[in-house]
N, C-alpha and C positions, 0 to 999 in steps of 0.2 A: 087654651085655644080651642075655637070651635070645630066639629070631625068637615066642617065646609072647606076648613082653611087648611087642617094637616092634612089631608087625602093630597091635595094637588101637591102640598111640598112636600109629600114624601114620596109621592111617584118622581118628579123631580129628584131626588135622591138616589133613587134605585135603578131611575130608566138610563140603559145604556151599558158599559161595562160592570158595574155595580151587580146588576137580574145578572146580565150573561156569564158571571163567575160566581156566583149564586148557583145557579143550573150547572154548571160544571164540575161543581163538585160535589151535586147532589148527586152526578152520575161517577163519583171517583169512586176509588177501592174500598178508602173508608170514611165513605159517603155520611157515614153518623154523627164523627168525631170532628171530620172535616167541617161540615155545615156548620155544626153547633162553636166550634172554633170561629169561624166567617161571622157568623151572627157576633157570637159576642165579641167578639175586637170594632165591630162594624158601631155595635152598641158605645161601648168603653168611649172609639173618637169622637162620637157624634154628641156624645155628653160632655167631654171636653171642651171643645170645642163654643157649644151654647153658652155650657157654665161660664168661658173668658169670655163669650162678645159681649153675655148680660153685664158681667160685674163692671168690664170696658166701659158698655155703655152708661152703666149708674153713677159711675166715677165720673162721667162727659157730660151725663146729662145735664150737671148746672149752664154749660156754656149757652145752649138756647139756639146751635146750628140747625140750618135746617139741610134735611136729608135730597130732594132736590134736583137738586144740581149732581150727587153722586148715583143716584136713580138712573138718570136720564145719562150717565157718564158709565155706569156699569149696562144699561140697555145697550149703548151705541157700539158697544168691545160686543156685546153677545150678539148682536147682530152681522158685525163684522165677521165674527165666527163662524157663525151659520153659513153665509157667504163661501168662506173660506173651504167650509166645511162638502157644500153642493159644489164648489169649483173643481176640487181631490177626489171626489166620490167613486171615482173610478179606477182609482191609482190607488186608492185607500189599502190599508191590509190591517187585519187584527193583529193586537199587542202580541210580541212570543213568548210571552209568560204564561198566554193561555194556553197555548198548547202542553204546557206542563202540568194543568191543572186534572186531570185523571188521574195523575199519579201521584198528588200532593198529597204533604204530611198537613197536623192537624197545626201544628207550630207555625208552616209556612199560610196555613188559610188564616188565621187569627193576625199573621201581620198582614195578610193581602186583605181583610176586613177593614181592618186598623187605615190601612194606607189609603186605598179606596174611598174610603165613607171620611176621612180627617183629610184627605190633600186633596184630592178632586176639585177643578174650580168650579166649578156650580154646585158641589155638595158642600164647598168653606162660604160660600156666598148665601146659600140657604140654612146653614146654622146659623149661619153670625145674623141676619136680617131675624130668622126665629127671636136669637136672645136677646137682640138689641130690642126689636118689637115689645117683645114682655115687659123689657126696662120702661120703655116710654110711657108705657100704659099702668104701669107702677102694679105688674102684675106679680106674684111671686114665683121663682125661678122654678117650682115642682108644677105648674101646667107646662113647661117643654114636656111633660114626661108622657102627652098623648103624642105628641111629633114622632120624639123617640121610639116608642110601640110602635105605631104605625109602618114605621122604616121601616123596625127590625122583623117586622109582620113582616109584610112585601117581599123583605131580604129571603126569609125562612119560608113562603111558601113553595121552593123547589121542592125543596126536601118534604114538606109536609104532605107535600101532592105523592110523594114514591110513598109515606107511610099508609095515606088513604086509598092510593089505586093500585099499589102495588108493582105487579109486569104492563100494567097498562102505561102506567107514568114511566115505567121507564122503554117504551116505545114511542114517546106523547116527546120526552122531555127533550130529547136529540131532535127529535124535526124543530122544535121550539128554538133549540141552539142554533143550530146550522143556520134557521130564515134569520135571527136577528146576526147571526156572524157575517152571513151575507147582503143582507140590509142594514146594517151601522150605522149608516150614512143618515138614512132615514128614523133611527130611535136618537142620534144625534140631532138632528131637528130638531125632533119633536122636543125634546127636551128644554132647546136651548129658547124652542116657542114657546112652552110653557112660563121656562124664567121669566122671559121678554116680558111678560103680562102682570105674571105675580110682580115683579121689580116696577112695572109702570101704576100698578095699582095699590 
């Protein structure tokens, strides 16, 4: 896949509670083991994941459906979302698992990677279109493996930001948390506009 096409779906992937728990426990106690836990559980579903919708899709491919009508039928749900999403905007509150995220183990980040990046409906919506994609184009299943980096990039820039700035990232990375914990609403958008496009295109 070309870096035109994984940049936007892997920002798609990350933007929203994905970064913001990312950053959370780039700022925990053991901010090394936790990260690198997050990344790879994050890594592990998002391979999962591709490798069933590709093989799905090869297995289906003889039938000859066309995709369509479920394009234009998964736009119309995220659109609704969004909707849903500016109507709550102000009632909203963040998950309360995050507030537990400073003080998390490395075990609990590796499933909260896991869980995040594999259930998420617009991170299962964005693997499965990734591997199906490949299938149709009769591409082989190890170009997902730019997608995947790209994620797990994104995912791992909290952390890589406190290894390069040091006390400056960790004065940088809480104002960062706090605007997106208090703008939600708004990286939920954005998000669910980016799908809108890639899913209509």
């Amino acid at each position: 896949m070309s870096l035109v096409t994984v940049l936007p779906l892997a920002v798609v992937m990350v933007a929203g509670p994905q970064l913001l728990s990312a950053i959370f426990l780039a700022t925990s106690e053991q901010w090394r083991r936790n990260s690198a836990a997050f990344v790879g559980g994050a890594a592990c579903s998002i391979s999962i994941v591709v490798t069933a919708a590709y093989f799905l899709a090869t297995g289906t491919r003889s039938a000859g459906a066309s995709n369509t009508t479920l394009s234009w039928l998964i736009a119309a749900v995220l659109v609704a979302a969004a909707f849903n999403v500016y109507r709550t905007r102000e009632t909203a509150e963040p998950p309360a698992w995050m507030g537990k995220l400073t003080g998390a183990s490395p075990r609990f980040a590796f499933r909260l990677g896991a869980l995040l990046l594999g259930l998420f409906p617009t991170d299962i919506l964005t693997s499965v279109a990734v591997g199906a994609t490949l299938s149709s184009e009769g591409a082989p299943l190890r170009d997902a493996a730019g997608f995947v980096l790209a994620t797990v990039l994104l995912l791992a820039l909290p952390s890589l930001s406190v290894l390069a700035l040091g006390e400056r990232a960790e004065w940088l990375l809480p104002k960062v948390r706090d605007w997106m914990t208090d703008n939600s609403w708004l990286v939920t958008e954005f998000v669910i506009g980016i799908f809108v496009v890639l899913t209509l295109t």
